[in-house]
C-alpha positions as CSV (number, residue, x, y, z in Angstrom):
1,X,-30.9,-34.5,82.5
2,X,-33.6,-36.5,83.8
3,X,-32.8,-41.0,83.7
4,X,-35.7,-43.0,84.5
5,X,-35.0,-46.3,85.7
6,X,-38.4,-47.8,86.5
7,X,-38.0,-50.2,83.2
8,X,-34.7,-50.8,82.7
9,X,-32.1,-50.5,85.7
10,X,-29.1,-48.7,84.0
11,X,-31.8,-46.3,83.3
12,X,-32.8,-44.4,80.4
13,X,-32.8,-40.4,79.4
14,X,-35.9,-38.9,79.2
15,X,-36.3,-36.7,76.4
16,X,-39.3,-33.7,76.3
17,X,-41.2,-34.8,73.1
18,X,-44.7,-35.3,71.8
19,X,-45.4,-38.5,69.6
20,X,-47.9,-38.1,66.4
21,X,-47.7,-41.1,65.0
22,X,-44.9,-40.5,62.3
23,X,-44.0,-36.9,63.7
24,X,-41.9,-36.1,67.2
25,X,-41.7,-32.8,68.4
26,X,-39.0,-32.2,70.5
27,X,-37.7,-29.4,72.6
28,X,-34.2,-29.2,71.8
29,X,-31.7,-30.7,74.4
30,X,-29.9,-27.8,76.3
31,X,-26.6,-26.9,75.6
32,X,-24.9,-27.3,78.6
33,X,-25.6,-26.8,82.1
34,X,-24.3,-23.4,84.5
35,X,-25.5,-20.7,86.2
36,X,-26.4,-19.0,82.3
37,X,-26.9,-21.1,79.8
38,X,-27.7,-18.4,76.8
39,X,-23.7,-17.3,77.2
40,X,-22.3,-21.5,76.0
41,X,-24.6,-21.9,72.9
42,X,-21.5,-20.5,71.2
43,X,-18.9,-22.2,73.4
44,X,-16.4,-23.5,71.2
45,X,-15.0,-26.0,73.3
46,X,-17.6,-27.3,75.3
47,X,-18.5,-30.6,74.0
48,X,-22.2,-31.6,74.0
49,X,-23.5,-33.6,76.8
50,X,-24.4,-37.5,77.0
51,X,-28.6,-36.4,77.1
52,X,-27.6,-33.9,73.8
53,X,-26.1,-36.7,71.6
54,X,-28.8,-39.3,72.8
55,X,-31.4,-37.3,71.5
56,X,-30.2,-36.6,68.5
57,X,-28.6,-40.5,67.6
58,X,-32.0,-42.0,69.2
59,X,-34.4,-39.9,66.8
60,X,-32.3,-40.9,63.6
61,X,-31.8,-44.6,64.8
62,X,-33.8,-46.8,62.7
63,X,-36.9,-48.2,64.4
64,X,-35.8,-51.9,64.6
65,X,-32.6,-51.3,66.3
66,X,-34.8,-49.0,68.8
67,X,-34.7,-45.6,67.4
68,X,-37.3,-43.4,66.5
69,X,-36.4,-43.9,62.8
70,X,-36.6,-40.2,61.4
71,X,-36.5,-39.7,58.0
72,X,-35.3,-36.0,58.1
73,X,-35.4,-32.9,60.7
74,X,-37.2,-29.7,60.7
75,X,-35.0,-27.2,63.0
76,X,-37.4,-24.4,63.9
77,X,-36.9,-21.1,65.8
78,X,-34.0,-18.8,65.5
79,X,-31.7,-20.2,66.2
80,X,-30.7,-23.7,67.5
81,X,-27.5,-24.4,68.9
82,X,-26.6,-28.0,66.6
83,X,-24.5,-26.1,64.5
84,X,-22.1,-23.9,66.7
85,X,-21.1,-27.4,68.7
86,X,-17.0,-28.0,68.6
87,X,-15.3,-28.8,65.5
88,X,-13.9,-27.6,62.0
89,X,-16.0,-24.5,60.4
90,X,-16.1,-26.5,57.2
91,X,-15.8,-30.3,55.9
92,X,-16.1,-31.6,59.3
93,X,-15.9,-35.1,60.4
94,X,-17.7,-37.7,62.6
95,X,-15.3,-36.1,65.2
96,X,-17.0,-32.7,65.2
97,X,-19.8,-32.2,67.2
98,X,-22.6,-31.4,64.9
99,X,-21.8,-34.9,63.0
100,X,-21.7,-36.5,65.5
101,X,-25.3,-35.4,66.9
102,X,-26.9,-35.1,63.7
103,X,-24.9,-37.7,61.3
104,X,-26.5,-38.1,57.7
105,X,-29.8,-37.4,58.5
106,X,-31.3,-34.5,56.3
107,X,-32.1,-31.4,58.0
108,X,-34.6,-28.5,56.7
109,X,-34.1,-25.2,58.9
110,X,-36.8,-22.1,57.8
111,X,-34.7,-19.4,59.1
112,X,-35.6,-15.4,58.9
113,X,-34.4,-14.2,55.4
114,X,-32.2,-10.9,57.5
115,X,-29.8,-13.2,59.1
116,X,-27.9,-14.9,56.3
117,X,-25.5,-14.9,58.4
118,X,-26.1,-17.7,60.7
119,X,-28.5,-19.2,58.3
120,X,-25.3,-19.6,56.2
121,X,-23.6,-21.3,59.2
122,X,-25.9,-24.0,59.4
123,X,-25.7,-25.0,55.6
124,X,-22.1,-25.3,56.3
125,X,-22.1,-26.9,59.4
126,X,-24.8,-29.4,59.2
127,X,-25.7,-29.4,55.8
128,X,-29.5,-28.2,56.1
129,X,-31.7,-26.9,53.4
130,X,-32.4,-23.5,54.6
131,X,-36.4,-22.2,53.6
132,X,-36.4,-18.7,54.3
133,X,-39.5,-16.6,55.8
134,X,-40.6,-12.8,56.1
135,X,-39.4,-11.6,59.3
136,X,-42.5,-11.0,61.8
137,X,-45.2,-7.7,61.2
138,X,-43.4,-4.9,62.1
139,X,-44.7,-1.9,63.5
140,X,-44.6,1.8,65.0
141,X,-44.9,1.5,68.3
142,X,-46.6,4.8,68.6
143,X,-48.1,6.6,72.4
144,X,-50.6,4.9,74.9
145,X,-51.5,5.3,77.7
146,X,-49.1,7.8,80.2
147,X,-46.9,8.5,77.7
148,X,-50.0,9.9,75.0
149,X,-51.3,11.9,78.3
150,X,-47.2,13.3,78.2
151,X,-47.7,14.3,74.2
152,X,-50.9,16.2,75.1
153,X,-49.6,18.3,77.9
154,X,-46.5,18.9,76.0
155,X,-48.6,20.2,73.2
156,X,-51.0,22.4,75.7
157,X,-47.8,23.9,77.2
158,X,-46.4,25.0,73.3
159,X,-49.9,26.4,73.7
160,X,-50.4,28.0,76.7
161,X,-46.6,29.5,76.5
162,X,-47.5,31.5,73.2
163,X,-51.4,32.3,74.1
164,X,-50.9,32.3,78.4
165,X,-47.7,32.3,79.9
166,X,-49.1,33.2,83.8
167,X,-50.8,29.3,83.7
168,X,-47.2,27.9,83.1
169,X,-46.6,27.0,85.9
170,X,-49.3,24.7,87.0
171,X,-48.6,22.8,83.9
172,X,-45.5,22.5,84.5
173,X,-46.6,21.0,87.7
174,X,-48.8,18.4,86.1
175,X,-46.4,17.8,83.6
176,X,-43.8,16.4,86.5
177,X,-46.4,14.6,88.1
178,X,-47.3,12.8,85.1
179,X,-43.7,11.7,85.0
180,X,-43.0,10.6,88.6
181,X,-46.6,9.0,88.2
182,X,-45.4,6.5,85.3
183,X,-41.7,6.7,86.5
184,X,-40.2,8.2,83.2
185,X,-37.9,10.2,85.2
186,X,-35.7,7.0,85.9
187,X,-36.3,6.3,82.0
188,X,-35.2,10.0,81.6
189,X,-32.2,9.9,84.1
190,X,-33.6,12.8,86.3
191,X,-33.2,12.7,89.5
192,X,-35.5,15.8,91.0
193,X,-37.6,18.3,89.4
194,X,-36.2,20.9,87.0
195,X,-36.2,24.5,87.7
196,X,-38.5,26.7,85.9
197,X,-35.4,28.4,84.4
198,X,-34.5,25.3,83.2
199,X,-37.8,23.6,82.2
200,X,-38.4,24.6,78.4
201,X,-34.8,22.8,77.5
202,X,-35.9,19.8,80.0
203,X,-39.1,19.9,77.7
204,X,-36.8,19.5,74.4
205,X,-35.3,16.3,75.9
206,X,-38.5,15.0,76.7
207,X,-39.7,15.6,73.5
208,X,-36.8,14.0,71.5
209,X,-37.3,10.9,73.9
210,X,-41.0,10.7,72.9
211,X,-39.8,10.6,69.4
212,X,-37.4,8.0,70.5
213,X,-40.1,5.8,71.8
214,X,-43.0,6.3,69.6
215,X,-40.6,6.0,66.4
216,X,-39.5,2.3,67.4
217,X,-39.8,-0.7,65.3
218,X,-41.8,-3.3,67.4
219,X,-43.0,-7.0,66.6
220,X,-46.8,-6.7,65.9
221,X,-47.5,-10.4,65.5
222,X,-46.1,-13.7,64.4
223,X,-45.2,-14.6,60.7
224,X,-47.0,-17.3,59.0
225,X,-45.1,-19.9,56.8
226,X,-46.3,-20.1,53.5
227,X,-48.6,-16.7,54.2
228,X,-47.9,-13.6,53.4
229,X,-49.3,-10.2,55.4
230,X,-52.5,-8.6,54.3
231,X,-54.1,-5.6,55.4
232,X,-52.9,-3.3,58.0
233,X,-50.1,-5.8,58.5
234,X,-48.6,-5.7,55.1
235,X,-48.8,-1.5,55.2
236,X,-47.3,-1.3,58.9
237,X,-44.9,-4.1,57.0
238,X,-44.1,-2.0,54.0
239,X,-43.9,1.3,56.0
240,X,-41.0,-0.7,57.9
241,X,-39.2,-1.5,55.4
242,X,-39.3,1.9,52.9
243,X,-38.0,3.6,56.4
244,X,-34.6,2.7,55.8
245,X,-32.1,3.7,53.2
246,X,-31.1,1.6,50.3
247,X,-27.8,1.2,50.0
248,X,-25.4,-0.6,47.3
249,X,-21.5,-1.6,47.7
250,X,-21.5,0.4,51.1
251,X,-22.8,4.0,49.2
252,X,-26.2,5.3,50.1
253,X,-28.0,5.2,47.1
254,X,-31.8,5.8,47.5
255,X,-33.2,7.6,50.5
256,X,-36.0,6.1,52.7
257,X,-39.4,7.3,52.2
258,X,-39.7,9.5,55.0
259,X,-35.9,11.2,53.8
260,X,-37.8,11.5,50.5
261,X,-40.8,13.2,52.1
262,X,-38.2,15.2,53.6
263,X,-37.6,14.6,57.0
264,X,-34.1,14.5,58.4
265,X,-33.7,11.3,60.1
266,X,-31.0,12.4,62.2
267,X,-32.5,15.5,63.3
268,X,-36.4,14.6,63.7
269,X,-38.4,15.6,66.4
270,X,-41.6,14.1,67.7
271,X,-44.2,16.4,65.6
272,X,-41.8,16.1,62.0
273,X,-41.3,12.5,62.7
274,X,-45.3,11.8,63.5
275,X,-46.3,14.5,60.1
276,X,-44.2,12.3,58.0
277,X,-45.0,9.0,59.1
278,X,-48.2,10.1,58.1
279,X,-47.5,11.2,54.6
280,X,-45.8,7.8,54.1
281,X,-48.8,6.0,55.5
282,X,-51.2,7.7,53.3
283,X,-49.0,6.7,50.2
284,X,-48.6,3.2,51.2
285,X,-52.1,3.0,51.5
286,X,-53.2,4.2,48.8
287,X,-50.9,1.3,46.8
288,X,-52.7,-1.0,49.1
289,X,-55.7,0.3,48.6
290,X,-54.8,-0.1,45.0
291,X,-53.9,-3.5,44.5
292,X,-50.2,-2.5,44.4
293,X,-50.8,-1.9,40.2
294,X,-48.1,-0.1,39.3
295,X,-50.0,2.4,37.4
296,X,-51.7,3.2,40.5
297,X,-47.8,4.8,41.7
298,X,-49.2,8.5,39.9
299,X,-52.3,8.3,41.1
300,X,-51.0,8.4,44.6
301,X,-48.1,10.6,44.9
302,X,-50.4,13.2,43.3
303,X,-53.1,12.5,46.2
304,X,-50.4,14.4,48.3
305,X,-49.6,18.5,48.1
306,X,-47.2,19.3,46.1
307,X,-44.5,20.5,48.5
308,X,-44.9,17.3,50.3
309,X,-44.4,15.1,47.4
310,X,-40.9,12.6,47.1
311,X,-37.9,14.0,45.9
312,X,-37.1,12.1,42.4
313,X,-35.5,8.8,43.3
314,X,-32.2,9.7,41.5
315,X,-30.7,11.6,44.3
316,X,-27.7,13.3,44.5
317,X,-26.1,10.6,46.8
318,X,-26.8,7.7,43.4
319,X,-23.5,6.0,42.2
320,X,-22.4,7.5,38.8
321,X,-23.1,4.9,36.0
322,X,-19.9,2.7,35.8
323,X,-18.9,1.5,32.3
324,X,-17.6,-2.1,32.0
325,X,-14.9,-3.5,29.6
326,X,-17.1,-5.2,26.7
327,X,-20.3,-3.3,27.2
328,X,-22.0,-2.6,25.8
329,X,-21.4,-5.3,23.1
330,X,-21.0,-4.0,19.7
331,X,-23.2,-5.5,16.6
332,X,-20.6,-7.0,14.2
333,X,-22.0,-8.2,10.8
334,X,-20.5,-12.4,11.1
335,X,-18.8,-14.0,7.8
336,X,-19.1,-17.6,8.7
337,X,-21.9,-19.6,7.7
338,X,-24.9,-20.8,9.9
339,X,-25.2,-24.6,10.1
340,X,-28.6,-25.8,11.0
């Protein structure tokens, strides 16, 4: 906490803000103070400090009694740390932390729509109007660089073992270069080289730790309030989001697309992954491509072979049909009168 006294004596807390006329921007206070300050955000009995609550009570102060005079608060950036300050979980008072920071003053908090979560903490805790927003672009992250140099030597070695085995060795030798070179072997746990009795299974690992990489969900940009993706961004987006399974009341219910395309998740290595990432891809795009019409659906699942097409939606893992007491409703002829 910084106190500048070069106008008033018993100083005055300096807050890290920019002025716009009606609109503040302010960095939010920190927490506390400590060697870590990311492990207290979610201290439950550390009271908020004197430059915390000053902030808060000087920005909702009306104007004439010095404030800043803030009509309402815009919380962005997941998260904040207002609403896991001390006090009850629910109807708290002016003795609870976040009341006392924040008192009456409205709050509007755009939080990301797959944490309800937390989002649900701060309705309860200081009553703010949550907007939700699309998480960021996601993406694959794919191969660059040392590790796409890795793929192709792994893929002249299947190669050269079926067509020349007597050039093995030397590319088994580039092959471990390569990896000291980028430093994979600490990323692989391997202290010194394998033997060449030993180097095809070595080879397997490697591969299912390529698949590993290359298969990760990354962040591929920011997410714009009020926009939604387009393009590339809304397939990579899309493709994301299809990779998962659906699942209802805890039972897997659909497959993801790739499951559908018929790769086993659990069990995929780099090429099956990579071949049906690519069939998905070629689907999604051609629905982008499309407009996303829904009679464009046929048109693109037939664009694919036929052995590589997806399996029918109602798989084998769908809950049975559940019958409910009053339903369907039966049609029963009424006796009284209508009155209009």
């Amino acid at each position: 906490m910084f106190v500048d006294t070069s106008r008033d004596p018993e100083g005055e807390i300096v807050l890290a803000a920019l002025r716009r006329g009606n609109l503040l921007v302010v960095i939010q206070p920190p927490r506390g103070f400590g060697e870590n300050p990311i492990a207290i955000y979610h201290d439950p009995d550390l009271p908020p400090s004197h430059h915390y609550l000053a902030a808060y009570r000087w920005m909702a102060t009306p104007r004439a009694d010095g404030g800043f005079g803030a009509d309402a608060m815009v919380h962005l950036g997941k998260h904040g740390n207002l609403e896991w300050l001390p006090g009850k979980n629910a109807g708290l008072s002016a003795a609870c932390g976040p009341d006392a920071a924040l008192g009456d003053l409205p709050l509007i908090y755009p939080f990301l729509v797959n944490d309800p979560g937390e989002g649900t903490q701060a309705k309860r805790r200081v009553h703010a109007t949550l907007v939700d927003h699309l998480v960021p672009p996601m993406a694959r992250a794919d191969s660059y660089g040392d590790i796409a140099r890795l793929e192709q030597l792994l893929d002249e070695y299947a190669a050269i073992s079926a067509m020349d085995p007597a050039k093995l060795p030397a590319i088994r030798a580039q092959i471990w270069t390569l990896i000291q070179a980028a430093r994979l072997d600490h990323d692989l746990g391997l202290e010194e080289r394998p033997d060449d009795d030993g180097f095809d299974d070595f080879l397997l690992h490697v591969d299912g730790w390529l698949c590993e990489v290359k298969d990760a969900q990354i962040r591929d940009g920011l997410h714009v309030l009020g926009a939604a993706p387009t393009g590339p961004e809304r397939v990579n987006l899309v493709l994301a989001i299809l990779r998962a399974r659906q699942i209802w009341g805890g039972t897997s219910a659909l497959p993801g697309l790739r499951e559908a395309l018929g790769l086993d998740e659990s069990a995929a290595t780099r090429t099956g992954a990579d071949e049906a990432e690519e069939r998905a891809r070629a689907l999604v795009q051609a629905m982008e491509d499309a407009a996303w019409a829904p009679e464009a659906v046929e048109k693109a699942v037939l664009t694919l072979p036929g052995e590589q097409r997806p399996r029918s939606p109602r798989s084998s893992t769908s809950p049975p049909a559940r019958s409910y007491p009053g339903w369907p409703p039966r049609r029963t002829r009424s006796t009284t009168p209508c009155t209009r």
